[in-house]
C-alpha positions in Angstrom: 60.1 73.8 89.8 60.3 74.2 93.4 63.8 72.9 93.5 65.2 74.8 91.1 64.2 77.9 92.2 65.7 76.6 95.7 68.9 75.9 94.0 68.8 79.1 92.6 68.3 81.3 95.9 71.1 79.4 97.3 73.8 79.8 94.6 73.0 83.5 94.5 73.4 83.7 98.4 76.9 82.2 98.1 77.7 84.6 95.5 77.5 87.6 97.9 80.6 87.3 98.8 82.5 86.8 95.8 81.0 89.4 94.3 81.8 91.9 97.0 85.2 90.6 96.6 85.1 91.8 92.7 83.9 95.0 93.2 85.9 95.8 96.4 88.9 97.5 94.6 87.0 100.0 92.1 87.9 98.3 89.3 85.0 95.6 89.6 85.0 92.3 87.7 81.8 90.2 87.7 81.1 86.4 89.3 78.3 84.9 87.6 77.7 81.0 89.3 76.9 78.8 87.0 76.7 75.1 88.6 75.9 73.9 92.0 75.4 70.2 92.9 75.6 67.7 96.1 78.3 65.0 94.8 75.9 61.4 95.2 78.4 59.3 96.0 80.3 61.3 97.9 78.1 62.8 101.2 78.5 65.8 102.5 80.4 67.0 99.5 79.5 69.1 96.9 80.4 71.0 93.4 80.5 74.3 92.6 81.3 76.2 89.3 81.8 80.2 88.6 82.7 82.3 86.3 84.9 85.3 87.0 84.8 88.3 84.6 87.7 90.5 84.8 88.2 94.0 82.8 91.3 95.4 81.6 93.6 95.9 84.8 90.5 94.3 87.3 91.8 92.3 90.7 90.7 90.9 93.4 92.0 91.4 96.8 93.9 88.5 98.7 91.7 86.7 99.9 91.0 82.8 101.5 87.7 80.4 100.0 86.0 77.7 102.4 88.4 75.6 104.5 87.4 72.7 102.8 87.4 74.0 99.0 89.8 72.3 96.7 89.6 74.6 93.8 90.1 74.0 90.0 90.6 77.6 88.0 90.4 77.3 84.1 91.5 80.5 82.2 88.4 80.8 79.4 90.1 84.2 77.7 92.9 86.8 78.3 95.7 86.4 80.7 95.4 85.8 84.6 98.1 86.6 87.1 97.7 84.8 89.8 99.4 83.4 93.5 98.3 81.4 95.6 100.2 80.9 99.5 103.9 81.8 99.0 104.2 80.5 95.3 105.2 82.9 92.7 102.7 85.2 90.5 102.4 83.4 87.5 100.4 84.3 84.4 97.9 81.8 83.2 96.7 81.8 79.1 93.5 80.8 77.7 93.5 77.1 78.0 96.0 76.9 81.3 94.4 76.5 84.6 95.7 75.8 88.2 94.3 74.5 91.8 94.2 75.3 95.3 94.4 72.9 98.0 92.1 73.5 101.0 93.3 76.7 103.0 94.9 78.2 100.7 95.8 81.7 100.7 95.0 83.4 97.7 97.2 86.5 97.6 97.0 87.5 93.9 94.1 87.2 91.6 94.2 89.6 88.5 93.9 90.3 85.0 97.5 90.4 83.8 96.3 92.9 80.7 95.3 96.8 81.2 94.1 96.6 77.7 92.2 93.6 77.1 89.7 91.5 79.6 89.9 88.2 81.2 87.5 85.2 81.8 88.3 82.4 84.5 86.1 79.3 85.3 86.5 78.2 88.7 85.1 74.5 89.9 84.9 74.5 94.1 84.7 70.8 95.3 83.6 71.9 99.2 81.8 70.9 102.1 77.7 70.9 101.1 76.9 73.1 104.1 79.7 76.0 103.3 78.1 79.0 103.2 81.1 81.5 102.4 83.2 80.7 99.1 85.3 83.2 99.9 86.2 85.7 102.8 89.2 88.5 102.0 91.6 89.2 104.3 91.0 91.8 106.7 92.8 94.9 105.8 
């Protein structure tokens, strides 16, 4: 029991930041982690999952995750606009999802409807002993 409450503290303490990031611009979405695991056969590594709960016309400002986070993004409901380094803004569907390479800038991360909201799952494979997911830019 010990060990899950451990687990617990710490995926709640990485969370900090992302949800600052989701409530920074007054139109606040919601990060709710929901998975965090050292890979076995793969030291030092590890796996983290999150959702991302956007309302109608809820962003995120640009923003960077871990240096070593390589970054799966699964829309779950709704439309996402997203960019990531100097790519185009694309809008992502339920069922369509995208990556980010290590050091990747993440410039635009939005719902792409002011009516309706979105849902995103995102799966971090990143360094066990990253303790920031995700810094913004500085303004």
């Amino acid at each position: 029991m010990k060990s899950r409450s451990l687990t617990l503290a710490i995926i709640g303490a990485l969370s900090l930041p992302l949800l600052a990031i989701a409530h920074a611009n007054g139109r606040s979405g919601t990060v709710t982690p929901i998975f965090s695991q050292p890979i076995p056969n793969i030291p030092g590594k590890s796996v983290k999952a999150l959702v991302v709960e956007y309302p109608p016309g809820g962003s995120s400002p640009a923003h960077r995750h871990a240096p070593s986070a390589f970054i799966y993004a699964h829309v779950l409901s709704g439309e996402i606009r997203s960019q990531v380094n100097d790519g185009p803004a694309r809008v992502y569907r339920a069922g369509e999802g995208f990556y980010e390479t290590p050091g990747s800038h993440h410039g635009v991360s939005e719902n792409a409807s002011a009516t309706k909201p979105a849902k995103l799952l995102a799966v971090f494979v990143v360094d066990t002993d990253d303790k920031e997911l995700t810094t913004p830019d500085k303004e």
